[in-house]
N, C-alpha and C positions, 0 to 999 in steps of 0.2 A: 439028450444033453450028455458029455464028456465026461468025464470022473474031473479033466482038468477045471471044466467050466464050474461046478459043482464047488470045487475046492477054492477057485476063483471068487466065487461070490459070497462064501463064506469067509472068505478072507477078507473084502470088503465089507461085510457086517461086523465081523468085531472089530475091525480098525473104526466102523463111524460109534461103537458102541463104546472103545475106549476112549476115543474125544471125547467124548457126552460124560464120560466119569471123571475127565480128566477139568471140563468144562463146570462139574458139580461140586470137584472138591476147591479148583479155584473161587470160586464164588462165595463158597461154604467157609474159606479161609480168611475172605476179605471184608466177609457184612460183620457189622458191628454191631455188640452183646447190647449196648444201651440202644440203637435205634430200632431195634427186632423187639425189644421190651417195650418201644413206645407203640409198635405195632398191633404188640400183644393187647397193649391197654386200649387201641382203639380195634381191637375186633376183626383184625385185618384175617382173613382165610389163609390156614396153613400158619402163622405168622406162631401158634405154639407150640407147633410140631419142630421150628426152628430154634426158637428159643434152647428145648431141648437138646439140640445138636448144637449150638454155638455152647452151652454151659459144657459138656466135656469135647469140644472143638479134636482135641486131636484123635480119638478116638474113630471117628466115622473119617476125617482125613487120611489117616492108616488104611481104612479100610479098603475106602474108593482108588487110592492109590494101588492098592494090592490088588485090588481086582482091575486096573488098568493095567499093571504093568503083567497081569497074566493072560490078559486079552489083548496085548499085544508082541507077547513071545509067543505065543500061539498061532498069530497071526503072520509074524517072519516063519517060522515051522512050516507054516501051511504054503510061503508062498517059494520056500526054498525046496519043497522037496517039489512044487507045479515044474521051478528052474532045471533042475536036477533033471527030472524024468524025461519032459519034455525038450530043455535045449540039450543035455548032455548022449539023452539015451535016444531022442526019435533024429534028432536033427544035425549028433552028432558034433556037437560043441564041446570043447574041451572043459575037463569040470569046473578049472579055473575063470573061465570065461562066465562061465554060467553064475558061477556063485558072485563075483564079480557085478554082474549085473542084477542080483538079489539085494546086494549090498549098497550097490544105487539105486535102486527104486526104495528099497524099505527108509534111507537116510531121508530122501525127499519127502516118501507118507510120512515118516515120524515127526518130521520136522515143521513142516508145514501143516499137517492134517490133525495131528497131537501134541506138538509145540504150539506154533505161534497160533492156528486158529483157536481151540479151546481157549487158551488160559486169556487171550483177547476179549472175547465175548465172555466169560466169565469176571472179567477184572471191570466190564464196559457196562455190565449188565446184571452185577451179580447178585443184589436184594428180589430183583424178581426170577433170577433163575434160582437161588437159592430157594424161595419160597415153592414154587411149584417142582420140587424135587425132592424138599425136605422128607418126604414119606418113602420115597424111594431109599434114600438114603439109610434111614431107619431100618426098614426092611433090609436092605443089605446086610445093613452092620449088626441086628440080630443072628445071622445067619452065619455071616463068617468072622467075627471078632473074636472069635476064641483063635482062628485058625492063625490071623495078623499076627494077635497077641504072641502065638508062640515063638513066630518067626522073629518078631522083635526081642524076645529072650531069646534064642539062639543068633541073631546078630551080637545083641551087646556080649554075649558069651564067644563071641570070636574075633570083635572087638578090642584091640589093647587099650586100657586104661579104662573109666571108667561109664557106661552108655546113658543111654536115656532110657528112662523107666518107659516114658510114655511111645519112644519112638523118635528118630534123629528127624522128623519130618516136620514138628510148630515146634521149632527153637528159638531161644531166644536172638539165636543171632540173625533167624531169617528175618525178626524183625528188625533187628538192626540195620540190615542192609535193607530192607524199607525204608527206612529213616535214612538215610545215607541217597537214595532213590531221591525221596522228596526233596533232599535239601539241591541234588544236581538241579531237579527241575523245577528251584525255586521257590518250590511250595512251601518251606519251612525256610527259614535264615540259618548261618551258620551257626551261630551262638544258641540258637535255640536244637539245632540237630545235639551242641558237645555238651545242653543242656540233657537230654534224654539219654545221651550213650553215659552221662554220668549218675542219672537213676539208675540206670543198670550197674553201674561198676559198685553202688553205692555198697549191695548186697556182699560183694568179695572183699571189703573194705573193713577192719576190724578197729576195734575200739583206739589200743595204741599205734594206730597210724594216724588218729586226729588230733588225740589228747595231747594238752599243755603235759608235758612232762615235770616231774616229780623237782628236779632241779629247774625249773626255770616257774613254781607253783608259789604265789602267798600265801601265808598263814598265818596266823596268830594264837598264840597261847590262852588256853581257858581261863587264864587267872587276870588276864590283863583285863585293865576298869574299860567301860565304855569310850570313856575319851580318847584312852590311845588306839582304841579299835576304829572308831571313828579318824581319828587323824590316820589310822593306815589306810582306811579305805579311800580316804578324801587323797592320800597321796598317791596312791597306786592307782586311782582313776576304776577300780572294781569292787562293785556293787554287792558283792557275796564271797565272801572269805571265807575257805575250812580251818574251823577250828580243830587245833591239836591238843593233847594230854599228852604225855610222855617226852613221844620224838614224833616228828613226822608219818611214823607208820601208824601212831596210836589216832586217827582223824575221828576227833566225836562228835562233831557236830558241821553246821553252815551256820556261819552268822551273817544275818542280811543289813546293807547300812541302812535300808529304810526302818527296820525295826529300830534301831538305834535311834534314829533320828526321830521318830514315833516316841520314844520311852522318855529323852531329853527333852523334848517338848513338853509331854506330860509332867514329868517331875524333873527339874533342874540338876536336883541332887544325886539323879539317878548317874551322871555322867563322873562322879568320880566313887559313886560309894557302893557302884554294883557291878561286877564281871561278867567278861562277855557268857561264861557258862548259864549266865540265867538270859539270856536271850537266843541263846543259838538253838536253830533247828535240828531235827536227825539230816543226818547225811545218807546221797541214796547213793549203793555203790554197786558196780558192775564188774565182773571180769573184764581186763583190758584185750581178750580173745571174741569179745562177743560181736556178731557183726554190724555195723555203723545203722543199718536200715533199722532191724529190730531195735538196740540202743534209741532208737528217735521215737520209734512207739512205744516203748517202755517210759522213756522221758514221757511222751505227750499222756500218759495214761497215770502216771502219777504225778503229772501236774507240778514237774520240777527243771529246773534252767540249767541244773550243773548236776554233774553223778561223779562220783571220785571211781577212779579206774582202779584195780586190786591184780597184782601179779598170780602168779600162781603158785607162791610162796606167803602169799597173805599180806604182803606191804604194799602200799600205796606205787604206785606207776606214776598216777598224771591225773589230771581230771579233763572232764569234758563237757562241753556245754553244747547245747541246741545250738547256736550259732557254729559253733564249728564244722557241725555235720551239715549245717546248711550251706556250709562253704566250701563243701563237699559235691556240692549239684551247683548253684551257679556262683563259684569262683568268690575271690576276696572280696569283702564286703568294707569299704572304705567309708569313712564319715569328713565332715567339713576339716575336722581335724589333723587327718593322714597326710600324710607327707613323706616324699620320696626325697631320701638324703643323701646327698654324694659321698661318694668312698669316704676321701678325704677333703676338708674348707680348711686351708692357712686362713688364722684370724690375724688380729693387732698383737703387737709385744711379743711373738710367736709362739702366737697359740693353735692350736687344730681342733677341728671339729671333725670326728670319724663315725664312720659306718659301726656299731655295734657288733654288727658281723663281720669287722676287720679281724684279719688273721694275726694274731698274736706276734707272729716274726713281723710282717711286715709292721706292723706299730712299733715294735721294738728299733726295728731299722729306723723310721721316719725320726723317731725323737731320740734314738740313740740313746734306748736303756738296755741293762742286762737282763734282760727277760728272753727264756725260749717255751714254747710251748711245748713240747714234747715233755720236759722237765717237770714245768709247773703242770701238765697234764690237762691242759686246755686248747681251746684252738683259736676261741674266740676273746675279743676285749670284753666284753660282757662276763664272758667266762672266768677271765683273770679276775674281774672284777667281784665276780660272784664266789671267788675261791678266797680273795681278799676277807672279802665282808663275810663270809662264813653264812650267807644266805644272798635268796634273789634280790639283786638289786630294786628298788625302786625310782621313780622320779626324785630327783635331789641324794641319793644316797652317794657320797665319795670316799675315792681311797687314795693314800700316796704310793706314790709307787718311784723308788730314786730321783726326785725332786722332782715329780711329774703326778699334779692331784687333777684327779679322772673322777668325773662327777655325772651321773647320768642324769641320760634329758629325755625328755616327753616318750608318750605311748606311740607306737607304730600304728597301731591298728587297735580296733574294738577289745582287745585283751589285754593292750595298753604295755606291751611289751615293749623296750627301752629301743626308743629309734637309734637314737646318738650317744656317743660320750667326750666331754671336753675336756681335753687336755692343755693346762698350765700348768707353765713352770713353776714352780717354788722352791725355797732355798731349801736343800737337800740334810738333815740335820742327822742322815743318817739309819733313819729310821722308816719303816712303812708304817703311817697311820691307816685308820678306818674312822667316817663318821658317816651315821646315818641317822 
């Protein structure tokens, strides 16, 4: 037999051996940690040696890959120098010609023989190739995970910006384009795929990008009785107001209107002769930096619906509520009460009904007052409104504004933020009122 022949069938042995690795780590990537556990618990053979290998998944994935992709440079090596010797030096082929033809044969092995065939019957088949490899597996990645490990330190060290501890090879984003996989092939819906890619984003997501901000926040002062605590809460349509001392930065408590409603029932008396400070809870607070996902286990662990958000100067930002972060995964959360309101409704006597988030010029134009936003330092009617009133508007709260009294109306959404405001005329006496 030939040194060529020799080198030939060696060549074909590690190319069927890096399928088979390429075969074990597809499989290895695609069985699922809970159905391999329910295997465990019925006694399935092999089914704990797997267990073991799905609990640190990317690990022996590194591994198997490393040892494929060096059994198969190995194997272009071996069949580029057969090219070489044999078409360049016996027979006389030009060296271009030879390597040429190295480079089409090995595309087609790779492709076919270590592409699509492995990762097919791995993806086709892969709780029971996974199970009767699992040992193999193991054994490998004792042997050479120290060696992976280092190459993966010296990639992310050559790397710009910043790598993957574990290895660029179980990211998060190969699941993603899983997910993105299933939804072409139907297997998921689309609202349920921007469902999952928005678990993901959840964790890059920080506190003040959900939070009601600090200017658009109700409150109430510790000294006020019950009853006007209650009338705030009944009119703002929210169930738990932060209590304040001071100014707004000073936030000492949460007052809940059920407690309220609770202590009036009890004693009658109690709604004008006791302040809200002998009913409010501690307040739980959070850096407004903190990311949205942990925020929501922290919420669910202390057993609380709103956390007041803290700058990194110690003053209040905004607060945040479980709802919000969960409208953070699937989308706004509307009730029988929500309503979508047009820019601008011409009423009777010429009146308007506006968008709240109308831009301050253009209101100014529609009813032709002296108002510009850049000046008063607003952008929105709400905003005029709430620079007027020297706090956030509520439902029924008005201000005049040059014969023009702007009263807001109903909550948008579950946070009851001001959908609308209505604007009549009245006689102009000169003056900007405020009532609320």
């Amino acid at each position: 037999m030939t040194t060529d022949a020799i080198l030939i069938g060696i060549t074909v042995v590690l190319v069927l051996l890096s399928g088979g690795l390429i075969m074990m780590e597809t499989a290895i990537a695609r069985v699922s940690r809970s159905l391999v556990e329910e295997l465990v618990d019925d006694g399935v053979r092999g089914a704990a040696r797997l267990l073991v290998i799905v609990t640190d998944r990317p690990r022996y994935v590194n591994v198997l890959l490393f040892l494929s992709t060096t059994l198969t440079v190995t194997a272009t090596a071996l069949v580029s120098y057969v090219a070489i010797v044999g078409l360049e030096m016996d027979r006389g082929w030009p060296i271009g010609w030879a390597i040429a033809a190295v480079v089409a044969v090995m595309v087609v092995v790779t492709y076919v023989v270590l592409g699509v065939a492995p990762r097919t019957l791995g993806r086709q088949h892969a709780m029971s190739i996974a199970l009767r490899t699992a040992g193999i597996a193991r054994i490998l990645t004792v042997v050479l995970s120290p060696l992976a490990s280092l190459l993966i330190l010296v990639g992310n060290a050559l790397t710009p910006g910043k790598g993957y501890r574990e290895g660029p090879f179980a990211s998060q984003t190969e699941l993603r384009e899983l997910v993105d996989m299933a939804e072409a092939d139907s297997l998921i819906e689309d609202d349920e795929r921007q469902m999952i890619h928005s678990v993901f984003e959840l964790g890059d997501t920080f506190a003040r990008e959900v939070m009601v901000p600090r200017t658009e926040m109700v409150y109430i002062e510790r000294t006020k009785s019950l009853r006007q605590a209650m009338s705030l809460g009944l009119r703002s349509g929210f169930s738990r107001i932060p209590v304040i001392g001071d100014n707004a930065d000073d936030i000492v408590g949460i007052v809940y209107l059920k407690d309220i409603v609770r202590r009036v029932f009890d004693r009658r008396d109690a709604e004008q002769n006791e302040t809200v400070e002998t009913l409010m809870r501690p307040a739980f607070f959070v850096p407004d930096s903190k990311p949205a996902d942990e925020l929501l286990k922290d919420m669910q662990a202390a057993r609380v619906h709103l956390a007041i958000a803290v700058d990194e100067y110690g003053g209040t930002a905004g607060l945040v509520t479980i709802e919000d972060i969960l409208e953070e995964i699937v989308g706004e959360i509307d009730d029988e009460y929500d309503t979508a309101a047009p820019e601008v409704a011409p009423l009777d006597d010429g009146a308007f009904r506006v968008s709240s988030r109308m831009h301050v010029d253009d209101f100014a134009d529609l009813v032709s007052v002296d108002v510009e936003g850049e000046e008063e330092g607003v952008d929105t009617v709400l905003g005029l409104m709430a620079k007027r009133l020297g706090r956030v508007p509520i439902p029924g709260a008005t201000v005049d504004i040059d014969g023009w009294r702007l009263t807001a109306e109903r909550g948008l959404d579950r946070r009851n933020r001001i959908a609308t405001v209505l604007a009549v005329r009245v006689p102009d006496d000169g003056q900007d009122d405020v009532d609320e």
